[in-house]
ROFIVO-257007 format. One record per residue: residue number from 1; residue in three letters; y, x, z negated of N, C-alpha, C, O in turn. Coordinates in nm, 4 decimals, decimal comma, padded with zeros to 6 digits. Layout:
N
DOSE   num   residu        n_v        n_u        n_w       ca_v       ca_u       ca_w        c_v        c_u        c_w        o_v        o_u        o_w
DOSE   NUM      ala          Y          X          Z          Y          X          Z          Y          X          Z          Y          X          Z
...
//
This chain:
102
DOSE   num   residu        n_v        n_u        n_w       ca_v       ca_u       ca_w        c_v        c_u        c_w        o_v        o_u        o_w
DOSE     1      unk    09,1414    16,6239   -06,5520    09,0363    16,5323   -06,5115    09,0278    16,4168   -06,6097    09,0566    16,4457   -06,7258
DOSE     2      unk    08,9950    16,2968   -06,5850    08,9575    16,1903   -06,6477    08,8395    16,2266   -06,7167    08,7582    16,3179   -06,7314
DOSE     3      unk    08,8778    16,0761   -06,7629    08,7037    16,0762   -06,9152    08,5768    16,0372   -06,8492    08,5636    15,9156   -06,8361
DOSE     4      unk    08,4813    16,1106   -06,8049    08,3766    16,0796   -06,7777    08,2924    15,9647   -06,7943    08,2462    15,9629   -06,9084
DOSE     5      unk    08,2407    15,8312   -06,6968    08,2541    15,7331   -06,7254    08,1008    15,7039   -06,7780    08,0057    15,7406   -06,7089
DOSE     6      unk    08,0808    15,6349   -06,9061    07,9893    15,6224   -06,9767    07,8738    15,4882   -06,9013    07,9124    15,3716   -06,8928
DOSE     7      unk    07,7357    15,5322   -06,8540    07,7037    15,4542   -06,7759    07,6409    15,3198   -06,8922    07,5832    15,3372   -06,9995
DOSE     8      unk    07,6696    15,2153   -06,8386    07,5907    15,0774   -06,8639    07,4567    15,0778   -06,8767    07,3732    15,1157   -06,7946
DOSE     9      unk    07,4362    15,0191   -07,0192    07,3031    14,9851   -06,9918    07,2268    14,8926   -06,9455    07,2624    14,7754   -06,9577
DOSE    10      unk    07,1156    14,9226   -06,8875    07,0681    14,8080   -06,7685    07,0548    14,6575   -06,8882    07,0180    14,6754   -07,0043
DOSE    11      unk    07,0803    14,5584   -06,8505    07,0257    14,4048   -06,8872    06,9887    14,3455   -06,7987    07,0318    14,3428   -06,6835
DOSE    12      unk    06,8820    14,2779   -06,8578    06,8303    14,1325   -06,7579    06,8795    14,0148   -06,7814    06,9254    13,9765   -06,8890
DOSE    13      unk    06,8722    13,9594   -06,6903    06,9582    13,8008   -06,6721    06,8273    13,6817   -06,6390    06,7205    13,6996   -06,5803
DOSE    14      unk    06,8563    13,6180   -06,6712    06,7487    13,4938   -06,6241    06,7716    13,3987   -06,5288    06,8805    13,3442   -06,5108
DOSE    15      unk    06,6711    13,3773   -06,4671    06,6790    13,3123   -06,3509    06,8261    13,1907   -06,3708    06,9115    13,1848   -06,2824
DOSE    16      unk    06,8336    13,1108   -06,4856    06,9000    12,9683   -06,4936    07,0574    13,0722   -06,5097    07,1576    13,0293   -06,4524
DOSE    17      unk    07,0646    13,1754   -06,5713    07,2051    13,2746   -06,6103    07,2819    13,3062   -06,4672    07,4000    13,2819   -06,4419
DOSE    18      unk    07,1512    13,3868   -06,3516    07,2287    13,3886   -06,2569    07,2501    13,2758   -06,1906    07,3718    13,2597   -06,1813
DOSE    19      unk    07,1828    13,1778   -06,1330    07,1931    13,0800   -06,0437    07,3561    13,0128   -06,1612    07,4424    13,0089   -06,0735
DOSE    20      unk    07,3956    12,9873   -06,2336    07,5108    12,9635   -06,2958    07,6069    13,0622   -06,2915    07,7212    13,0226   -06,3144
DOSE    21      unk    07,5935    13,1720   -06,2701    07,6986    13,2870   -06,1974    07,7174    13,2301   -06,0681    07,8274    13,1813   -06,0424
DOSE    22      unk    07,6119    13,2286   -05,9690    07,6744    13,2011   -05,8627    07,7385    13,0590   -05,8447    07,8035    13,0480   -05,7408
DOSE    23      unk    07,7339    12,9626   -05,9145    07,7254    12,8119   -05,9207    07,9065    12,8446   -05,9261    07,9857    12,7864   -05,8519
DOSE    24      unk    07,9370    12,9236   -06,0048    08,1132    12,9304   -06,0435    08,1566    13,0331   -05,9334    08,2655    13,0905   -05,9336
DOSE    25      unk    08,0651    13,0482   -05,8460    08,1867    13,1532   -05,7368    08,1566    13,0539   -05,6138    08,2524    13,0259   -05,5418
DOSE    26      unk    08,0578    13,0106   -05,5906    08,0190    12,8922   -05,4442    08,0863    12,7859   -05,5219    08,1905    12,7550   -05,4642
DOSE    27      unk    08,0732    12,7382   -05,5977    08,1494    12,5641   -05,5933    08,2969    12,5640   -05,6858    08,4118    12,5369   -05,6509
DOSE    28      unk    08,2437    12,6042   -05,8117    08,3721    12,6709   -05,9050    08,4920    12,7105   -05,8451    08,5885    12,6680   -05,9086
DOSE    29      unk    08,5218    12,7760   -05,7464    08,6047    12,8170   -05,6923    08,6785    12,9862   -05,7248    08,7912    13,0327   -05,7078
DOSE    30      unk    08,5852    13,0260   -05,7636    08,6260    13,1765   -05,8794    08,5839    13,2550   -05,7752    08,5044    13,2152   -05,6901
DOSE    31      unk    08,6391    13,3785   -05,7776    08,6025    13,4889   -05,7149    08,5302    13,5377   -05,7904    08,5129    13,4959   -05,9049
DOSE    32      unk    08,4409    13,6942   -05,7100    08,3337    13,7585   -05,7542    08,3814    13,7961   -05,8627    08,3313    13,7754   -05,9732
DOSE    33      unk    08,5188    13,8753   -05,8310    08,6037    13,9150   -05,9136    08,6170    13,8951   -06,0853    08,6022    13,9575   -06,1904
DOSE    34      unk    08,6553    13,7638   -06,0332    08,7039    13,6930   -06,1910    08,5691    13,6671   -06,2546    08,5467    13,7322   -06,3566
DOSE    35      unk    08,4521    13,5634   -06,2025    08,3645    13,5649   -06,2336    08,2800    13,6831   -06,3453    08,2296    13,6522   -06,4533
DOSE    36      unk    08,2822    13,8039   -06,2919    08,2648    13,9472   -06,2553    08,3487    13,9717   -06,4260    08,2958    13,9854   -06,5363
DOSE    37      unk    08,4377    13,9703   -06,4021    08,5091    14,0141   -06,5465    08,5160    13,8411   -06,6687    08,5446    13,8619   -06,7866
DOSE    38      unk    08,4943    13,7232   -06,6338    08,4932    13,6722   -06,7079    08,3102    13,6755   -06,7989    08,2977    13,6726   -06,9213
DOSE    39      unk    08,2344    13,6795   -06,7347    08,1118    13,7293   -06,7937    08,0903    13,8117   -06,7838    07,9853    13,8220   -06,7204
DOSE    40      unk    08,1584    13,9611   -06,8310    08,1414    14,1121   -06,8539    07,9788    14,1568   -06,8002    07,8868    14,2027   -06,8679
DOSE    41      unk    07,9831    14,1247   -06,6542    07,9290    14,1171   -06,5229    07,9678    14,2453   -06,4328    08,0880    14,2703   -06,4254
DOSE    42      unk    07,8625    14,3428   -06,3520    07,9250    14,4207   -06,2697    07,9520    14,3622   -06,1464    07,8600    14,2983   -06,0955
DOSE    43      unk    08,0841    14,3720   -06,0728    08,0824    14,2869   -05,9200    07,9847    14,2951   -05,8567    07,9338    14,1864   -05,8291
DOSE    44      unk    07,9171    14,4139   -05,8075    07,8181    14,4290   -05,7232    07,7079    14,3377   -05,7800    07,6758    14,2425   -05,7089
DOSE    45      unk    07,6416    14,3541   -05,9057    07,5839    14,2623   -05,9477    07,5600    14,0834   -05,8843    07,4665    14,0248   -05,8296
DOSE    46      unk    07,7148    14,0401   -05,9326    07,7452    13,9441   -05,9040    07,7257    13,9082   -05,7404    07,6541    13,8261   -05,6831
DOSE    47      unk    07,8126    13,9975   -05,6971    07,7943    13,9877   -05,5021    07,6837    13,9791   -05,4875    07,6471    13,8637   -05,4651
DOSE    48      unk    07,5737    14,0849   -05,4907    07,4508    14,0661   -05,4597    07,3498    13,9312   -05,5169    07,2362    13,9346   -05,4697
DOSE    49      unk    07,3740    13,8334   -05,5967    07,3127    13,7426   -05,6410    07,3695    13,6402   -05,5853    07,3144    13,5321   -05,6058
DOSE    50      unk    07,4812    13,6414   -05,5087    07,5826    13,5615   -05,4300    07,5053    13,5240   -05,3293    07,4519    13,4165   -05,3019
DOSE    51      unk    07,5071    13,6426   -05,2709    07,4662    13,6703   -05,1122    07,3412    13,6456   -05,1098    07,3091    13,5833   -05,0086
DOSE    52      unk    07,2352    13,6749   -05,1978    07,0792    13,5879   -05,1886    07,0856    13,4841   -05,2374    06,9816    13,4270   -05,2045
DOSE    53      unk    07,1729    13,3876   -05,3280    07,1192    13,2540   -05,2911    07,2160    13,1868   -05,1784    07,2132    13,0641   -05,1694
DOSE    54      unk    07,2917    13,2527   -05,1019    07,3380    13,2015   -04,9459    07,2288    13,2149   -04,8602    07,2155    13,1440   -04,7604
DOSE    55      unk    07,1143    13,3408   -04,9080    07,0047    13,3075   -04,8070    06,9055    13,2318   -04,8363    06,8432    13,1808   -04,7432
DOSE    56      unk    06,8726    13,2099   -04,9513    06,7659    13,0906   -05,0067    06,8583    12,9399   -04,9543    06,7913    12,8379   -04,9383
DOSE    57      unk    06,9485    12,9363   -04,9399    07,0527    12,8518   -04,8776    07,0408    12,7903   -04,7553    07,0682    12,6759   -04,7189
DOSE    58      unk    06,9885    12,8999   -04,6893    06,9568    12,9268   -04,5598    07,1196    12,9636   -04,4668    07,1585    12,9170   -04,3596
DOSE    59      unk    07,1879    13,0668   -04,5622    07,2826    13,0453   -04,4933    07,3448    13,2169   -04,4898    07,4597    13,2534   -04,5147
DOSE    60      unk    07,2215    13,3053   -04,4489    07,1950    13,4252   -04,4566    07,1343    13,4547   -04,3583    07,0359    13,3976   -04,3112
DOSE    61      unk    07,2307    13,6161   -04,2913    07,2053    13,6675   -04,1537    07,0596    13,6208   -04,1015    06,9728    13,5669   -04,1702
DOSE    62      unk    07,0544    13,6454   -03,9988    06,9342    13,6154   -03,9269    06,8098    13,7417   -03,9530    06,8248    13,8280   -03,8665
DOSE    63      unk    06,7163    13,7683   -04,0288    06,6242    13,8423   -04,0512    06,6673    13,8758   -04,2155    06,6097    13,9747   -04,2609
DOSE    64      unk    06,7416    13,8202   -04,2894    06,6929    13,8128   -04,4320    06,6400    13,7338   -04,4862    06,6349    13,6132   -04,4618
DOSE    65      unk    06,5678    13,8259   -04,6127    06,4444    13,7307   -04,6733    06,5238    13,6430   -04,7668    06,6423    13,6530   -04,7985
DOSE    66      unk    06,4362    13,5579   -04,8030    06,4722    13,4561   -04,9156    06,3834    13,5213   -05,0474    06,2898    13,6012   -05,0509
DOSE    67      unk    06,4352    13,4708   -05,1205    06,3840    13,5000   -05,2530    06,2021    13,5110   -05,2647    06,1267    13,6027   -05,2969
DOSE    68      unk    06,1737    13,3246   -05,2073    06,0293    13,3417   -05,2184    05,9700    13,4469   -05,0786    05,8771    13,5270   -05,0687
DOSE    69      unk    06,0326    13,4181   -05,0228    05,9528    13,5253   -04,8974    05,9404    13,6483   -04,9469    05,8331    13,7035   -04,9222
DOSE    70      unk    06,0355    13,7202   -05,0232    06,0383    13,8978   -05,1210    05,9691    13,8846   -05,2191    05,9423    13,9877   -05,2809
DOSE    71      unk    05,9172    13,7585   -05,2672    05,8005    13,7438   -05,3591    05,6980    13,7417   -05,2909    05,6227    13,8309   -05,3299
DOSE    72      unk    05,6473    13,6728   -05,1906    05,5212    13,6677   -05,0975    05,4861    13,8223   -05,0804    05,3874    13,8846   -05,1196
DOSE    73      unk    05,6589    13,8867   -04,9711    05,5939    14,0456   -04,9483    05,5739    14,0774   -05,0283    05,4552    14,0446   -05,0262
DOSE    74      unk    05,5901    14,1393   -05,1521    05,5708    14,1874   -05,2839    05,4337    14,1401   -05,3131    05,3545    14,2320   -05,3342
DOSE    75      unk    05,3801    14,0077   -05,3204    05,2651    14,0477   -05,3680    05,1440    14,0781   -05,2566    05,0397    14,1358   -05,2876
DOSE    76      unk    05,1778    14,0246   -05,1065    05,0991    14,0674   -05,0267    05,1107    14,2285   -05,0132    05,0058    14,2893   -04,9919
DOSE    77      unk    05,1965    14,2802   -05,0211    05,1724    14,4841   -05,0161    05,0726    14,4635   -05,1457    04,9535    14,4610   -05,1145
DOSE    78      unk    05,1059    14,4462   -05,3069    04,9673    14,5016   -05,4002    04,8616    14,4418   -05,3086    04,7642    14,5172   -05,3081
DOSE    79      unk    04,8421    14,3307   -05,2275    04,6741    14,3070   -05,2743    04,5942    14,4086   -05,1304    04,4780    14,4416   -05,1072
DOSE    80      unk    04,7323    14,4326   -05,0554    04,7023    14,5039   -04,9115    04,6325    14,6779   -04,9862    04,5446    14,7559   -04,9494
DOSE    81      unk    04,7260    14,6743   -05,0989    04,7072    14,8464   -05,1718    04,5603    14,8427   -05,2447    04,4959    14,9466   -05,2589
DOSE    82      unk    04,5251    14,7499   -05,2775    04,4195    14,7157   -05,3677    04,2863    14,7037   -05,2202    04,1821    14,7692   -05,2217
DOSE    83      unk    04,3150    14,6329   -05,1373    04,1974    14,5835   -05,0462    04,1795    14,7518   -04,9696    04,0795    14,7731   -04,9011
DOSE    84      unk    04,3015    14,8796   -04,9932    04,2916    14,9606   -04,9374    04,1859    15,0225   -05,0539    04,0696    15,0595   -05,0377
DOSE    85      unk    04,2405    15,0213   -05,1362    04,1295    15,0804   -05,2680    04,0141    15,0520   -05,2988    03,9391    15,1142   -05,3741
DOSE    86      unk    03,9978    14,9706   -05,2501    03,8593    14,8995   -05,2580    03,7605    14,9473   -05,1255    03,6409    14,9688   -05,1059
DOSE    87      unk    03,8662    14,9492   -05,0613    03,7795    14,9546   -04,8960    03,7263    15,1199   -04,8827    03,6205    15,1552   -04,8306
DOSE    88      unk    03,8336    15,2127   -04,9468    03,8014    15,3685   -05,0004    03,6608    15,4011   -05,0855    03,5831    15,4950   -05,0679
DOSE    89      unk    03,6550    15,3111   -05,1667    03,4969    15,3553   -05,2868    03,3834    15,2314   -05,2010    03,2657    15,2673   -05,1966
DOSE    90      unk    03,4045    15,1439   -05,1602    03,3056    15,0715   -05,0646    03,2599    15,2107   -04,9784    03,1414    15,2441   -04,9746
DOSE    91      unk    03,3734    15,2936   -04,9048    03,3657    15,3647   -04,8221    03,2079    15,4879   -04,8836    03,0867    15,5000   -04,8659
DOSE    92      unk    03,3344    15,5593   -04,9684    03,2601    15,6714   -05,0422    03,0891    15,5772   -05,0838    02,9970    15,6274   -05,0193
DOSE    93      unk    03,0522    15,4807   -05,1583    02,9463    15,4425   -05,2170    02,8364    15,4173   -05,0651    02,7142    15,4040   -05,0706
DOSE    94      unk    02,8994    15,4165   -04,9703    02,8345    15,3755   -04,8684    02,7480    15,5047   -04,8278    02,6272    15,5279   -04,8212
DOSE    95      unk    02,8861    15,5913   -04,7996    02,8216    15,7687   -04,7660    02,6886    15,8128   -04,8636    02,5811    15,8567   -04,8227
DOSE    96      unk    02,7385    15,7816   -05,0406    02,6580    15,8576   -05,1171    02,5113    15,7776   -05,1079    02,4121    15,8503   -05,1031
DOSE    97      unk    02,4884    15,6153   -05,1048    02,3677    15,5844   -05,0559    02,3144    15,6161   -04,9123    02,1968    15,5881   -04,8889
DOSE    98      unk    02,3672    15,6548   -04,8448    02,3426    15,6801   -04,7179    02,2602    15,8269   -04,7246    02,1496    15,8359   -04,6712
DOSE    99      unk    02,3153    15,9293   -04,7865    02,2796    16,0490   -04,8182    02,1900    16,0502   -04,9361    02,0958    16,1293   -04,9389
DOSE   100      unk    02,2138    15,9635   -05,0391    02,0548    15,9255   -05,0962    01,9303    15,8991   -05,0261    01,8225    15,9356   -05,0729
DOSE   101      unk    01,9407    15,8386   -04,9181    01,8465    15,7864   -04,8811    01,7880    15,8199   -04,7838    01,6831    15,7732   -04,7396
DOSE   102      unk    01,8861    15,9488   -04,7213    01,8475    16,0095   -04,5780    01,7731    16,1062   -04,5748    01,7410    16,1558   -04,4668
//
């Protein structure tokens, strides 16, 4: 058997780092590939940051999000989770004055 492959540790990239990854595979002319191994980059990585700014592009299947739209959902689910949490102890405080007072 082979040598058990030692996993990567996660890093973050910044917004101006990736949009310049993809800048050298859309105009540059580089594959994911090369790209991919010239900034000791995982492909998938790379592909996937490809393929969302082709949809901020607008040039992404029909029913994918764009960047800001997965920011919108994202913060519309917390405030939907929060208006649920809120609407729960409104709930309960309603019962316990209700039964105070009955």
């Amino acid at each position: 058997m082979g040598v058990p492959m030692e996993r990567r540790k996660r890093r973050a990239f910044t917004d101006e780092f990736k949009a310049e990854t993809v800048r050298l595979v859309l105009e540059g002319g580089k594959t994911v590939a090369e790209v991919a191994r010239d900034l000791d980059l995982t492909e998938s990585a790379v592909r996937v940051w490809v393929r969302q700014a082709k949809v901020d592009r607008g040039q992404g299947k029909l029913g994918e999000l764009t960047t800001a739209e997965r920011e919108e959902l994202q913060r519309l689910r917390r405030e939907v989770k929060a208006l649920r949490l809120e609407r729960e102890i409104l709930k309960k405080a309603a019962a316990f004055f209700a039964k105070e007072n009955g």
